[in-house]
GUKE-771802 format. One record per atom (N, C-alpha, C): residue in one letter; atom name; x, y, z. Coordinates in steps of 0.1 Angstrom, whole numbers, plus 5000, padded with zeros to 4 digits. Each point is the difference from the previous one (the first is absolute). Example, Ala and Ser with C-alpha at 12.3 -4.5 7.8 and 13.67 -1.06 7.14 Angstrom:
<recs>
+------+------+------+-------+------+
: type : atom : east : north :   up :
+------+------+------+-------+------+
:    A :    N : 5132 :  4943 : 5078 :
:    A :   CA : 4991 :  5012 : 5000 :
:    A :    C : 5009 :  5012 : 5000 :
:    S :    N : 4996 :  5011 : 4993 :
:    S :   CA : 5009 :  5011 : 5000 :
:    S :    C : 4992 :  5011 : 5008 :
+------+------+------+-------+------+
</recs>
This chain:
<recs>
+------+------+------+-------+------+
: type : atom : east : north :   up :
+------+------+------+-------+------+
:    X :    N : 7726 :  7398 : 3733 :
:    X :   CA : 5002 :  5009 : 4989 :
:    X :    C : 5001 :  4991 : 4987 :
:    X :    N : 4993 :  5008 : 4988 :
:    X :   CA : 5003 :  4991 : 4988 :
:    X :    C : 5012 :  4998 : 4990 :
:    X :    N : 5002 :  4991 : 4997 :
:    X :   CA : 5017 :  4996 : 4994 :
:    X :    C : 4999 :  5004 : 4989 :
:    X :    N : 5009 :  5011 : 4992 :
:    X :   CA : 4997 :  5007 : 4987 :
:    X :    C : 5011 :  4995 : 4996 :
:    X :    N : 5002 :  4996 : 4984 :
:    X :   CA : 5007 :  4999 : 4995 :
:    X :    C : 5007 :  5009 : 4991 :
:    X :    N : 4999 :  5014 : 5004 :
:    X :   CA : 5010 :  5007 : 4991 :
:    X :    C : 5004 :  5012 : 5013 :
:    X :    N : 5013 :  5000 : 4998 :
:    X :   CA : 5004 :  5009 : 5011 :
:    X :    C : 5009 :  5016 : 5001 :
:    X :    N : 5000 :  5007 : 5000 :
:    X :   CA : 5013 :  5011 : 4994 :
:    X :    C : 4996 :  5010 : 5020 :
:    X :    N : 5015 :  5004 : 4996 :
:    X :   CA : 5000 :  5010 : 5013 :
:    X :    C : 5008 :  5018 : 4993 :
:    X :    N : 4994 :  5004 : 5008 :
:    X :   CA : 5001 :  5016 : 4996 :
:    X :    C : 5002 :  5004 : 4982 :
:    X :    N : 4992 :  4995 : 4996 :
:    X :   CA : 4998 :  5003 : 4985 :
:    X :    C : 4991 :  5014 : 4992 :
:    X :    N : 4994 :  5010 : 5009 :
:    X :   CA : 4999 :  5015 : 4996 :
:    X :    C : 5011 :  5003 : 4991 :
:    X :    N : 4996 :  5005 : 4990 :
:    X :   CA : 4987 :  5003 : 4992 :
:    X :    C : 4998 :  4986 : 4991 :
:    X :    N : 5003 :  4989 : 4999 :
:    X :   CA : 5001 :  4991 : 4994 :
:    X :    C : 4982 :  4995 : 5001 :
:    X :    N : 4998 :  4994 : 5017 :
:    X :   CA : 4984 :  5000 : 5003 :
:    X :    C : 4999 :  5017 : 5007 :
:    X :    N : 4984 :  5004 : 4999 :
:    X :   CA : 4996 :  5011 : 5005 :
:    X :    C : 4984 :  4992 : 5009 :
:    X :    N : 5001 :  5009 : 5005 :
:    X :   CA : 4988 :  4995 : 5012 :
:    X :    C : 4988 :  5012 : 4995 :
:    X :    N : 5000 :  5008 : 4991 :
:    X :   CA : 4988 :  5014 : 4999 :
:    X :    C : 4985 :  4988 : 4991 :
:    X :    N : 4992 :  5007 : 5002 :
:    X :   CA : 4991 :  4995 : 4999 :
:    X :    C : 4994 :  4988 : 5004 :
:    X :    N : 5005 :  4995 : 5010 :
:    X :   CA : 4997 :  4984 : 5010 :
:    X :    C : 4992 :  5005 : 5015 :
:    X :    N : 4992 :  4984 : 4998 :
:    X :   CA : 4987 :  5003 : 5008 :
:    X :    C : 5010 :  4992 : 5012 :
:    X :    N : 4997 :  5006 : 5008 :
:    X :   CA : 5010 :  4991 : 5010 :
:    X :    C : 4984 :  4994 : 5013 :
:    X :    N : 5002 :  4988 : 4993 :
:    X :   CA : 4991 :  4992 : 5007 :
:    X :    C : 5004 :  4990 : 5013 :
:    X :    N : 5011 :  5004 : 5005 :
:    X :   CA : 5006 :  4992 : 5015 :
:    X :    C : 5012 :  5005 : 5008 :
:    X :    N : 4998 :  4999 : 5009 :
:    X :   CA : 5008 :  5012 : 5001 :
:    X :    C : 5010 :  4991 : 5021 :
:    X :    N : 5013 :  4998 : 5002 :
:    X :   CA : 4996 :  4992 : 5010 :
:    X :    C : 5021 :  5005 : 5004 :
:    X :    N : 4999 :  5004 : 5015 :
:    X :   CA : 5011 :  5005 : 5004 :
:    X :    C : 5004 :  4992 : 5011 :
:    X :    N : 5015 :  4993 : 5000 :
:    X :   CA : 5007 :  4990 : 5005 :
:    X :    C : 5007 :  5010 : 5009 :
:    X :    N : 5014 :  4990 : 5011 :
:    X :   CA : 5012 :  5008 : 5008 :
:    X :    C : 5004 :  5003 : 4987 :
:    X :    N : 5007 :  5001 : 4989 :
:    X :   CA : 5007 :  5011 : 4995 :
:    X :    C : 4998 :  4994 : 4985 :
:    X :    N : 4987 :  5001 : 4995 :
:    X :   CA : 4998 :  5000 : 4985 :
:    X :    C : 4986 :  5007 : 5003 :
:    X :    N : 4997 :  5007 : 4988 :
:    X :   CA : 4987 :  5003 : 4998 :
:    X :    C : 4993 :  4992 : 4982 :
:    X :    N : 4987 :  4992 : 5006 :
:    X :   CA : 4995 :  4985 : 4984 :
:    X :    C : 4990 :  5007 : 4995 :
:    X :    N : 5006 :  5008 : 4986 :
:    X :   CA : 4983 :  5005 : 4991 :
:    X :    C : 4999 :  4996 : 4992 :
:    X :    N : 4986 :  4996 : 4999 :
:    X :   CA : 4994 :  4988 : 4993 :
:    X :    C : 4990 :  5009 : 4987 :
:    X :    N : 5000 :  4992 : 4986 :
:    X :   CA : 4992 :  5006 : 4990 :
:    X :    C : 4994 :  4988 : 4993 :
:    X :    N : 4988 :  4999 : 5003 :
:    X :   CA : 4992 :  4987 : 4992 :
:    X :    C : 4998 :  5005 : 4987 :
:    X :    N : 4991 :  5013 : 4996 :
:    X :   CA : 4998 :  5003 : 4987 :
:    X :    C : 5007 :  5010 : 4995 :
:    X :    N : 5003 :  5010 : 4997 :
:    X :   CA : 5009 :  5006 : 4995 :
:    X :    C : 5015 :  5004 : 5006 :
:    X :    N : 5010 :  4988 : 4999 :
:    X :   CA : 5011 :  4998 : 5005 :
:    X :    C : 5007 :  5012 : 4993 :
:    X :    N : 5011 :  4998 : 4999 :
:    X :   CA : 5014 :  5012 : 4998 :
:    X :    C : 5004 :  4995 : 4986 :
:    X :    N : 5006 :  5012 : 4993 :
:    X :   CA : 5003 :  4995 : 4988 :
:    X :    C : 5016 :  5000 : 4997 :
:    X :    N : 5000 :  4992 : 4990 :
:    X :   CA : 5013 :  4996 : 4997 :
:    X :    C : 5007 :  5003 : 4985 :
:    X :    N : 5013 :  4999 : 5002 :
:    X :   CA : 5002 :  5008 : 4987 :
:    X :    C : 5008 :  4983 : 4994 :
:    X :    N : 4994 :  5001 : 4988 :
:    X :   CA : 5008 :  4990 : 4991 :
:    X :    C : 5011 :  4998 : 4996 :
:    X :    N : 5011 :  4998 : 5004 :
:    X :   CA : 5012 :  5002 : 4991 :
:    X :    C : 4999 :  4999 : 4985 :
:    X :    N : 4994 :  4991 : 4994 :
:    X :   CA : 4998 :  4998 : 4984 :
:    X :    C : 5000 :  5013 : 4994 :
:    X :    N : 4986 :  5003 : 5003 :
:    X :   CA : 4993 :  5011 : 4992 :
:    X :    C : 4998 :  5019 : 5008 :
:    X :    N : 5008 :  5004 : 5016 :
:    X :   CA : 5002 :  5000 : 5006 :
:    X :    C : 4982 :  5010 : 5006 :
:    X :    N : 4991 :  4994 : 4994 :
:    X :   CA : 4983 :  5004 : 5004 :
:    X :    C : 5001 :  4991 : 5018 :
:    X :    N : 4989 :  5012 : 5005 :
:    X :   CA : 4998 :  4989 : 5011 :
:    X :    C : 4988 :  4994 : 5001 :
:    X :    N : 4997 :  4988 : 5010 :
:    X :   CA : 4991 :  4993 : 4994 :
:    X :    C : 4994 :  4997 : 5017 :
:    X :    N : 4985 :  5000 : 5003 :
:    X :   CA : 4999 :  4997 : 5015 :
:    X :    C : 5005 :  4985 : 5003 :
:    X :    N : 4999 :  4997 : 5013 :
:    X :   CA : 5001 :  4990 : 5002 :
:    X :    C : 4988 :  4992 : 5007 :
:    X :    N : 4996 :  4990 : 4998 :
:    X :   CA : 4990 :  4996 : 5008 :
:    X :    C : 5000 :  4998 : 5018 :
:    X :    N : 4993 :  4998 : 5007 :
:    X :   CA : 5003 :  4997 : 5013 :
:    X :    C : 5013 :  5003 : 5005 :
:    X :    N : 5008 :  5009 : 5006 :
:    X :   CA : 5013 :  5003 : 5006 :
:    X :    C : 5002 :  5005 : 5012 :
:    X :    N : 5006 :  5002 : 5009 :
:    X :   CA : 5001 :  4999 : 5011 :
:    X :    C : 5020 :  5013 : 5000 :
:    X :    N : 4999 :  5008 : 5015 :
:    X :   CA : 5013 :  5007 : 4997 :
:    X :    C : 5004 :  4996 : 5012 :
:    X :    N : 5011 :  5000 : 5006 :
:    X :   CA : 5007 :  5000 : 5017 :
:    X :    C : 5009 :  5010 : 5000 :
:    X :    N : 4997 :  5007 : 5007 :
:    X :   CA : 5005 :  5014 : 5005 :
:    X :    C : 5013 :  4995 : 5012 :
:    X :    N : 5011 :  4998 : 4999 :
:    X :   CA : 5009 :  4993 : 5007 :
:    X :    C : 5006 :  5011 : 5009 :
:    X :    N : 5001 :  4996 : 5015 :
:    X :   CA : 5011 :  5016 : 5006 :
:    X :    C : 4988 :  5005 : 5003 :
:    X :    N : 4986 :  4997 : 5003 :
:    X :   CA : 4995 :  5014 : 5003 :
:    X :    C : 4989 :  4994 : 5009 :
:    X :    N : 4991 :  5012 : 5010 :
:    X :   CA : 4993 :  4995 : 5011 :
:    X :    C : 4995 :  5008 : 5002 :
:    X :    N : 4990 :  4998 : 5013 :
:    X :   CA : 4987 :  5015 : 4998 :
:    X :    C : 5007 :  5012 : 5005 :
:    X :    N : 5013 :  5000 : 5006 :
:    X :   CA : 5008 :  5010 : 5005 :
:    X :    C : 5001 :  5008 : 4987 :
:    X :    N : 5005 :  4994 : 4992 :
:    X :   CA : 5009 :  5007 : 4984 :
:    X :    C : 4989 :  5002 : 4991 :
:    X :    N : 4989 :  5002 : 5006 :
:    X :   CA : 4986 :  5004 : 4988 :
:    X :    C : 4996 :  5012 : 5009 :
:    X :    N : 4996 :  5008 : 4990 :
:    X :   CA : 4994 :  5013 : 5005 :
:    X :    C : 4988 :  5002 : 4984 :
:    X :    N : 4984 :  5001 : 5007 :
:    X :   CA : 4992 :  5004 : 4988 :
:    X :    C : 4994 :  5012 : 5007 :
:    X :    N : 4997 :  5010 : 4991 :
:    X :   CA : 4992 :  5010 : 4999 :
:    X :    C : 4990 :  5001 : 4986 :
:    X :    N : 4990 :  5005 : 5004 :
:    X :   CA : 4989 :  5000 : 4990 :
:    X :    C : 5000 :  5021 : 5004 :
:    X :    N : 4994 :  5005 : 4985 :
:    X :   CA : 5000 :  5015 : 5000 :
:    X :    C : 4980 :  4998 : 4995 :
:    X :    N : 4996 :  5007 : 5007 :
:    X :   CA : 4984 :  4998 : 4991 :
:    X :    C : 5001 :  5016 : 5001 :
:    X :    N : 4992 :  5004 : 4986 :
:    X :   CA : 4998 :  5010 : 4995 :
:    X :    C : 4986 :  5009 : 5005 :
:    X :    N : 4996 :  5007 : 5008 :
:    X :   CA : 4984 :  5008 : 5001 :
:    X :    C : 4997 :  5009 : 4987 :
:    X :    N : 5015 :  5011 : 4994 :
:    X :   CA : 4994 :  5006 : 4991 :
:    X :    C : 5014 :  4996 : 4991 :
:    X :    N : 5003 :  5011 : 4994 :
:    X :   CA : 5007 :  5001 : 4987 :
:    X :    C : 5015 :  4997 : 5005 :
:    X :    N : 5004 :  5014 : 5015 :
:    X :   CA : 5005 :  5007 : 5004 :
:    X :    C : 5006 :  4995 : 5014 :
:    X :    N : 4993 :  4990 : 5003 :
:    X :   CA : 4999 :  4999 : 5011 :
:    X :    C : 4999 :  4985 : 5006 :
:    X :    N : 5005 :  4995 : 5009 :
:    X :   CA : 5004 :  4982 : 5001 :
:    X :    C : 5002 :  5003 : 5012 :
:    X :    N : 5002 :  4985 : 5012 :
:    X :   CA : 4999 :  4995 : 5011 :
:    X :    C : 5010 :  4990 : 4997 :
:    X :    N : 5008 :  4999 : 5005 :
:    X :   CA : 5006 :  4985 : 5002 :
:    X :    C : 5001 :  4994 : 5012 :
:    X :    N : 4999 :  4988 : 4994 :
:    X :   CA : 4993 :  4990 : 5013 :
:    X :    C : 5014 :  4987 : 5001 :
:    X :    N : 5004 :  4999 : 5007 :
:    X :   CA : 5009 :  4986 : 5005 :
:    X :    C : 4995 :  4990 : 5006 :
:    X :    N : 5003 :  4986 : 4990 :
:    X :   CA : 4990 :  4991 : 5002 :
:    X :    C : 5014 :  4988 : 5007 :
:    X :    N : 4995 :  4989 : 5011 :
:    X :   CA : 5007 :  4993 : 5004 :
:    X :    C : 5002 :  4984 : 4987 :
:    X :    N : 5013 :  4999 : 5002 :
:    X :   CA : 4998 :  4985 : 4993 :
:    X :    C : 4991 :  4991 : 4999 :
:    X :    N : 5000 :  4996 : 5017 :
:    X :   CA : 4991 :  4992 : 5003 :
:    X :    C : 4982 :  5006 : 4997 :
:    X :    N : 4997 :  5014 : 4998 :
:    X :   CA : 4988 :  5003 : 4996 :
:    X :    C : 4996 :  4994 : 4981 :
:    X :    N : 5013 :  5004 : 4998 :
:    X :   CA : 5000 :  4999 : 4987 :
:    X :    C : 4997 :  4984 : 4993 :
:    X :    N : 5007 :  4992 : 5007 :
:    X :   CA : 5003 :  4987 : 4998 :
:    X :    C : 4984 :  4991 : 5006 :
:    X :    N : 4997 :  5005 : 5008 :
:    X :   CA : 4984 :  4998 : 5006 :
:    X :    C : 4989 :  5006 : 4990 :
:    X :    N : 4999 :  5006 : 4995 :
:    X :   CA : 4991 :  5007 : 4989 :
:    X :    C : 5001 :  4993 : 4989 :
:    X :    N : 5011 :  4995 : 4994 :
:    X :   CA : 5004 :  4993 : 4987 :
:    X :    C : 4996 :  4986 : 5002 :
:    X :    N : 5001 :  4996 : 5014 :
:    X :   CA : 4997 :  4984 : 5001 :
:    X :    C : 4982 :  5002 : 5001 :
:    X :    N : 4992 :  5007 : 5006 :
:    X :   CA : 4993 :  4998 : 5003 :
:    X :    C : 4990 :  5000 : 4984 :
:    X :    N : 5007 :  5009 : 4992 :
:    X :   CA : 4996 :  5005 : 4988 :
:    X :    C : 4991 :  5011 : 4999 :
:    X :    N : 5001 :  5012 : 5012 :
:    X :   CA : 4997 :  5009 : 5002 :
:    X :    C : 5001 :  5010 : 4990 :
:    X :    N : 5017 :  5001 : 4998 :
:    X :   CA : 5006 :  5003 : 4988 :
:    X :    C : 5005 :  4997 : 4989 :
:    X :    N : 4996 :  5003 : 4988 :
:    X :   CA : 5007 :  4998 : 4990 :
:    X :    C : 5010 :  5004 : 4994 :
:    X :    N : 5013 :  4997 : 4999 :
:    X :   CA : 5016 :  5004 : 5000 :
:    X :    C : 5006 :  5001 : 4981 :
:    X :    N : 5002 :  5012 : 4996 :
:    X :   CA : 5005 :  4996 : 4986 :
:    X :    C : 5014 :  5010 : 5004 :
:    X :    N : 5010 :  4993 : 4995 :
:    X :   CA : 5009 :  5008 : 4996 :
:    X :    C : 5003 :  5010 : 4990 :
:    X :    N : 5004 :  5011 : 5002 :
:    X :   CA : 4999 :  5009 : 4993 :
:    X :    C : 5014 :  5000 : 4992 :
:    X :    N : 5009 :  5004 : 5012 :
:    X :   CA : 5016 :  5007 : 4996 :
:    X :    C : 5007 :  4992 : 5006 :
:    X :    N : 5010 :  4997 : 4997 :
:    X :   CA : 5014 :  4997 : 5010 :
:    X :    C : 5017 :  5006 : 4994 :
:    X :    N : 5003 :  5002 : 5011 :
:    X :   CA : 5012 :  5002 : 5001 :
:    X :    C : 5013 :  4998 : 5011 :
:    X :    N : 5014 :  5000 : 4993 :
:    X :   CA : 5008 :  4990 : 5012 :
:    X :    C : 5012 :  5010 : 4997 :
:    X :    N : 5004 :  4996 : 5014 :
:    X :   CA : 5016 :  5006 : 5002 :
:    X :    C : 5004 :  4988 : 5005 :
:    X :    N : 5018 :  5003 : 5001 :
:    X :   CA : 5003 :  4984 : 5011 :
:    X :    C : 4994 :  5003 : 5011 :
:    X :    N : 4995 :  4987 : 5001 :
:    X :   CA : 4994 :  4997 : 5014 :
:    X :    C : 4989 :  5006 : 5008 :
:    X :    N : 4992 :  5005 : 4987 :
:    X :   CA : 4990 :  5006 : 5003 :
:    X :    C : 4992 :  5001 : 4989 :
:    X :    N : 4985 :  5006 : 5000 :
:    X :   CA : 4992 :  4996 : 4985 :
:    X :    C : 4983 :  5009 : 5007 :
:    X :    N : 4997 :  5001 : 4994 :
:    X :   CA : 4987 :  5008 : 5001 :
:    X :    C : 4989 :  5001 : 4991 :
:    X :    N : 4988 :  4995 : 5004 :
:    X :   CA : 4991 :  4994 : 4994 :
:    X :    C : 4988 :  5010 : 4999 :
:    X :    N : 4994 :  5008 : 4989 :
:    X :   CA : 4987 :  5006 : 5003 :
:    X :    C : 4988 :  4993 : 4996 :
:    X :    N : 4987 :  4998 : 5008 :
:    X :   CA : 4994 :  4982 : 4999 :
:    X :    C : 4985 :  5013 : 4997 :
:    X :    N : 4991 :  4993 : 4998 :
:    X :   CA : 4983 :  5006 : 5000 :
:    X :    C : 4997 :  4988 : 5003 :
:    X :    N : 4990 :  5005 : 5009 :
:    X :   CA : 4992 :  4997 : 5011 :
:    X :    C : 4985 :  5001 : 5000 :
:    X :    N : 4996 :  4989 : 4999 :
:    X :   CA : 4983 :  5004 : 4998 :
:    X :    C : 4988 :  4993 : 5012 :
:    X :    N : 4994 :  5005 : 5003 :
:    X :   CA : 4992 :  4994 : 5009 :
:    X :    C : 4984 :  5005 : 4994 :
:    X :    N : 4987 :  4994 : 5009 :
:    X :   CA : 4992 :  4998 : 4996 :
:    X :    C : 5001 :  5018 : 4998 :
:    X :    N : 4999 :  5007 : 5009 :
:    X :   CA : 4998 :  5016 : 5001 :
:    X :    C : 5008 :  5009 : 4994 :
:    X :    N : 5010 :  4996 : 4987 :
:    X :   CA : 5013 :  5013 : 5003 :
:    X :    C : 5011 :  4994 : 4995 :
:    X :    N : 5010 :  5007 : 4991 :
:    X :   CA : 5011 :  4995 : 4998 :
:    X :    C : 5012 :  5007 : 4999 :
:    X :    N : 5010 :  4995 : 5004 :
:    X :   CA : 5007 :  5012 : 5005 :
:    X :    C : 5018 :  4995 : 4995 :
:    X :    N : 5013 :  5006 : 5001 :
:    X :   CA : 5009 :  4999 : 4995 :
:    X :    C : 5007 :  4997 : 5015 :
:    X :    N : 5011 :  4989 : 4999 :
:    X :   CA : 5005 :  4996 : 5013 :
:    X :    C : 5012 :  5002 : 4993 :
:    X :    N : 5013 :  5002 : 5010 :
:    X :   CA : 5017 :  4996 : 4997 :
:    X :    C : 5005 :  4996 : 5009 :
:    X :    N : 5006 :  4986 : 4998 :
:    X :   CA : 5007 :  4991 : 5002 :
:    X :    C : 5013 :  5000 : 5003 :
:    X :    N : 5008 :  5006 : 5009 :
:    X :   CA : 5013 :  5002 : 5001 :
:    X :    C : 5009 :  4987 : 5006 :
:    X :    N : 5012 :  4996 : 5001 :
:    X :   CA : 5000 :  4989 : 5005 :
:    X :    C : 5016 :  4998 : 4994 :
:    X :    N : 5006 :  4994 : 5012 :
:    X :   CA : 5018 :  4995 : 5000 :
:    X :    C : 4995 :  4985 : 5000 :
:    X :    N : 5013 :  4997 : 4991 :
:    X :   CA : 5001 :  4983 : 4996 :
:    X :    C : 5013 :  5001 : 4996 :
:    X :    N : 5003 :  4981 : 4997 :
:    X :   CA : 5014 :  4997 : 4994 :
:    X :    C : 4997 :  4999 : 4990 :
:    X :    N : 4989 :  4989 : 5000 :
:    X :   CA : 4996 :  4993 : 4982 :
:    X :    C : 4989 :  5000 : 4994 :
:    X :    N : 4995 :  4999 : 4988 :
:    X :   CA : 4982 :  4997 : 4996 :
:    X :    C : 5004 :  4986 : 4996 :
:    X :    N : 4997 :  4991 : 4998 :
:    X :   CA : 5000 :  4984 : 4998 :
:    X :    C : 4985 :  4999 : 4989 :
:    X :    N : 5001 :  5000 : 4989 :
:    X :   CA : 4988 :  5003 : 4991 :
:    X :    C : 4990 :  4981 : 4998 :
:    X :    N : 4995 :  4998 : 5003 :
:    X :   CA : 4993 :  4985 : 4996 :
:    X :    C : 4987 :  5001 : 4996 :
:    X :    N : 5002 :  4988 : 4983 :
:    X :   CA : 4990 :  4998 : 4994 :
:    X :    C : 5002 :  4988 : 4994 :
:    X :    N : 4986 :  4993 : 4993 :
:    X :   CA : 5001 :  4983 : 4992 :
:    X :    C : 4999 :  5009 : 4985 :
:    X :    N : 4990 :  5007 : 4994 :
:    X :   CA : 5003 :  4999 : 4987 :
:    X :    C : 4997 :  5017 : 4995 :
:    X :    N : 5003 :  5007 : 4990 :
:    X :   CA : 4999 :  5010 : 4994 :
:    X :    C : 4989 :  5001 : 4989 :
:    X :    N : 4990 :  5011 : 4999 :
:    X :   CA : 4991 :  4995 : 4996 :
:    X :    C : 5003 :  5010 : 4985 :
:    X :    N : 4999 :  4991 : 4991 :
:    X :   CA : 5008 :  5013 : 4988 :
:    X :    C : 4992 :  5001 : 4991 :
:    X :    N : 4985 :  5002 : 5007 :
:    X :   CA : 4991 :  5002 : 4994 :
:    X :    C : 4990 :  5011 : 5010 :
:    X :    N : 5007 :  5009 : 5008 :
:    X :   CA : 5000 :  5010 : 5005 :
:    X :    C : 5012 :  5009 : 5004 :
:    X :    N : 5004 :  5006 : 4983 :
:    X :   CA : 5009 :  5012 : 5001 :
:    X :    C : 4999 :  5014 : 5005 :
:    X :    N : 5013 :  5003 : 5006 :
:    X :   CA : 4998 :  5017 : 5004 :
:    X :    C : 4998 :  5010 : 4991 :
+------+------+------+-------+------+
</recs>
């Protein structure tokens, strides 16, 4: 893993993860490692209190394992009318690595010890809305520099 030099743990709403391409994606005994090469998570400045992305950053999902993840995706046929489909971790995490799928986050939200993520999903044929449910202790936020020359 790579050594970042800037570190914060459970900092919502401080960093927000919406709009991040999550380009790595890699699940341990009891952490889950998501990785963002180009559009990392943004951060809010104390100074000026704007937030600013960060370049290259990386999150650790602490407390949590493929047990404590539950995804479902809803695909829509008409207006009215939807299917939902339950997708396994490991399906999920196999698609992302292969680069099958393309992962942006949408939404997130947290309670204690819990947090829920709504992600879009794109593949060569179709794109669809996935949610992310999932028990943890901690987020562990890692990045080297802030790029303050791409504000929210």
């Amino acid at each position: 893993m790579i050594k970042w030099s800037q570190k914060e743990l459970n900092k919502y709403p401080d960093i927000i993860l919406t709009d991040c391409d999550i380009t790595g994606l890699e699940a341990e005994k009891d952490k889950v490692i998501i990785e963002f090469l180009n559009d990392s998570f943004f951060l809010k400045d104390c100074s000026s209190g704007e937030y600013f992305r960060t370049n290259k950053a990386c999150v650790i999902i602490h407390g949590c394992n493929k047990d404590s993840i539950e995804i479902f995706s809803v695909k829509w046929k008409k207006r009215d009318s939807g299917k939902c489909y339950d997708i396994t971790p490991q399906k999920f995490y196999n698609k992302l690595k292969s680069q099958k799928w393309k992962c942006v986050v949408l939404e997130e939200y947290y309670c204690t010890g819990a947090g829920m993520f709504v992600v879009w999903i794109k593949t060569k044929k179709e794109s669809f809305r996935c949610y992310i449910s999932l028990r943890f202790s901690n987020i562990e936020y890692l990045w080297d520099e802030i790029n303050y020359a791409a504000p929210l």
